[in-house]
BADRENDREN-25860 format. One record per residue (C-alpha): residue in one letter; residue number from 0; x, y, z. Coordinates in Angstrom, 1 decimal. Layout:
<atoms>
A, NUM, X, Y, Z;
...
</atoms>
This chain:
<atoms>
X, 0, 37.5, 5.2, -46.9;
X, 1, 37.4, 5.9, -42.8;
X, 2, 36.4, 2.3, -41.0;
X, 3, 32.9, 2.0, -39.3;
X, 4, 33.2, 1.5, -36.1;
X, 5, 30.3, -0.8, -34.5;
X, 6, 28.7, 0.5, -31.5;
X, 7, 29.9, -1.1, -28.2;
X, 8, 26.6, -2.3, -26.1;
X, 9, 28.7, -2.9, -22.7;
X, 10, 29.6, 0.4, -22.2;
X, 11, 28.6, 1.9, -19.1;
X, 12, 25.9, 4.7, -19.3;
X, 13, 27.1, 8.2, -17.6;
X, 14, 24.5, 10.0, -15.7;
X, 15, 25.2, 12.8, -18.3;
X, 16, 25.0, 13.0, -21.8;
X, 17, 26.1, 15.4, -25.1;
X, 18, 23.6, 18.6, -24.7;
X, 19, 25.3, 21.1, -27.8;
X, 20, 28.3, 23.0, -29.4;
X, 21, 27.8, 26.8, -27.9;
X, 22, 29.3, 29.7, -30.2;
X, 23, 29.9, 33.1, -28.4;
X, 24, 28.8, 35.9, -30.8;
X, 25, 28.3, 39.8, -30.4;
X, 26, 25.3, 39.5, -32.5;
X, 27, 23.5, 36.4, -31.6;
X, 28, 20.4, 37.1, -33.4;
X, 29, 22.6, 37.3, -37.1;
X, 30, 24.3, 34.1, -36.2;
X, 31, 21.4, 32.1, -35.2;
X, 32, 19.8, 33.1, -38.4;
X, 33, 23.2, 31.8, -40.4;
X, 34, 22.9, 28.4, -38.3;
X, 35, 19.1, 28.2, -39.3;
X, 36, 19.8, 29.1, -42.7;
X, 37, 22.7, 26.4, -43.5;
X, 38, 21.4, 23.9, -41.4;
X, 39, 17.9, 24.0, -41.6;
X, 40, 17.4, 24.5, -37.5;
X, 41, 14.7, 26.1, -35.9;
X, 42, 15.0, 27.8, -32.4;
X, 43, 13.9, 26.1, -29.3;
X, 44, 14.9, 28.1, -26.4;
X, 45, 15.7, 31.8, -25.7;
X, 46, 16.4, 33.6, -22.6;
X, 47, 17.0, 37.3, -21.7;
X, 48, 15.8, 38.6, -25.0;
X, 49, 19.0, 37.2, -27.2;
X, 50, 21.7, 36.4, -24.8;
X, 51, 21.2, 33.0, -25.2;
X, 52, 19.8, 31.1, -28.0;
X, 53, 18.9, 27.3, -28.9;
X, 54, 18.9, 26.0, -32.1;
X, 55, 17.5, 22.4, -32.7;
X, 56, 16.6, 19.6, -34.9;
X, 57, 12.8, 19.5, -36.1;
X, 58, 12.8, 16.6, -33.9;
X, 59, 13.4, 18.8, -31.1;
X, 60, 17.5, 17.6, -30.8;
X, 61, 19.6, 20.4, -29.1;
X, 62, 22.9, 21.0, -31.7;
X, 63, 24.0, 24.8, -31.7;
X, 64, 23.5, 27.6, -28.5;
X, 65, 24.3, 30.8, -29.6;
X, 66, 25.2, 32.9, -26.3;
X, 67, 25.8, 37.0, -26.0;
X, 68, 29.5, 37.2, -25.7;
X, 69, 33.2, 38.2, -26.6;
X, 70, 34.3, 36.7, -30.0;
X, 71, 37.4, 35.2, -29.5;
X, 72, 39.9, 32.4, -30.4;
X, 73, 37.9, 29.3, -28.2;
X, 74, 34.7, 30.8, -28.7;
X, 75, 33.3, 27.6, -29.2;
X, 76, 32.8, 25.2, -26.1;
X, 77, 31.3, 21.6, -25.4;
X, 78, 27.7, 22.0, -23.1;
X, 79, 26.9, 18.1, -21.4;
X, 80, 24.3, 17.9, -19.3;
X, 81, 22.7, 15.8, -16.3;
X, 82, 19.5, 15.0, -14.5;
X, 83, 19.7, 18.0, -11.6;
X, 84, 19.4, 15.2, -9.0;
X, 85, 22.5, 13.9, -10.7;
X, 86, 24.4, 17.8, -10.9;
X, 87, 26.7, 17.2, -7.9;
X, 88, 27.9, 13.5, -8.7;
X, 89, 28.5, 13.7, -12.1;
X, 90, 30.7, 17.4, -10.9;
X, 91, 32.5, 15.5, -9.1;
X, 92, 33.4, 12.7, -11.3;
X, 93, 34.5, 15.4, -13.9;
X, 94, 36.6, 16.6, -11.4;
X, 95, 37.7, 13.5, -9.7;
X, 96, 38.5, 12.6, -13.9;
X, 97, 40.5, 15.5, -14.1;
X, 98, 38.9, 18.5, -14.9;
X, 99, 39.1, 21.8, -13.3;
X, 100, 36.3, 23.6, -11.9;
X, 101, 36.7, 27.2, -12.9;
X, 102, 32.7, 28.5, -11.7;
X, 103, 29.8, 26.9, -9.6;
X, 104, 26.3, 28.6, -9.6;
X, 105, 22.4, 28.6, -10.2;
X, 106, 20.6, 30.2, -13.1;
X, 107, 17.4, 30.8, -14.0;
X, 108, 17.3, 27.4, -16.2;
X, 109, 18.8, 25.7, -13.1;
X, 110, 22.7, 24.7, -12.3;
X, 111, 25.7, 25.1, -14.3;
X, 112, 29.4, 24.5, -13.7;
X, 113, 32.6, 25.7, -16.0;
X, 114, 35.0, 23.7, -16.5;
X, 115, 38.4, 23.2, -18.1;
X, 116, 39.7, 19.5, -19.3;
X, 117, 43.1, 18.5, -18.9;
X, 118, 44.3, 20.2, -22.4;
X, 119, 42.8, 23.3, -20.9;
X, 120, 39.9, 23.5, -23.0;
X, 121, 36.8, 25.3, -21.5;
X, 122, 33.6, 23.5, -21.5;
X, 123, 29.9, 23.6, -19.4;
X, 124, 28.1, 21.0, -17.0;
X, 125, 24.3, 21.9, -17.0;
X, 126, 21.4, 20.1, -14.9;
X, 127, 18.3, 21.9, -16.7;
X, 128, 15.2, 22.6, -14.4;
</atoms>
């Protein structure tokens, strides 16, 4: 039986936290309903019609986007995100921690950077308006 491990209390707290798992998908619409369907979800966010999809907790807790987009081996990537006032520091710490910074811009639900960790897997930095 796996060990418990007890939360550790003196551990600094990062200006940035765990946002969601995002899944490329041709069809988002289809897969959102699979996600809703398995994991009893309902849909918090969508923007441009059905590039981009949110699924939740009933509590409101983010867990699954769904964005428009090539289905592919690494579909899947990590999404943390940060107070916008916070956006540039925590970039640079990622960077500073070794990340790479692929792509810098503003969208319509405010900033987002790509990324790739030292392994070379892809993941987002978002600061939400």
């Amino acid at each position: 039986m796996p060990q418990k491990l007890a939360a550790t209390p003196t551990l600094p707290v990062m200006g940035m936290r765990f946002d969601l798992v995002t899944i490329d998908a041709a069809d988002t619409e289809s897969l959102a309903g699979f996600w809703r369907e398995v994991l009893g979800l309902v849909e918090v966010e969508r923007e441009d019609g059905d590039r981009w999809i949110v699924l939740a907790e009933l509590d409101g807790t983010r867990r699954i986007g769904i964005q428009r987009g090539e289905v592919r081996a690494g579909g899947v990537h990590l999404d943390l995100a940060c107070a916008p006032a916070d956006f540039e520091s925590e970039l640079d710490r990622l960077v500073d921690a070794g990340a790479e910074l692929i792509d810098h811009r503003t969208e319509p639900y405010g900033s987002i950077a790509n990324l790739r960790d030292p392994a070379g897997h892809v993941f987002d930095l978002c600061a939400y308006h």
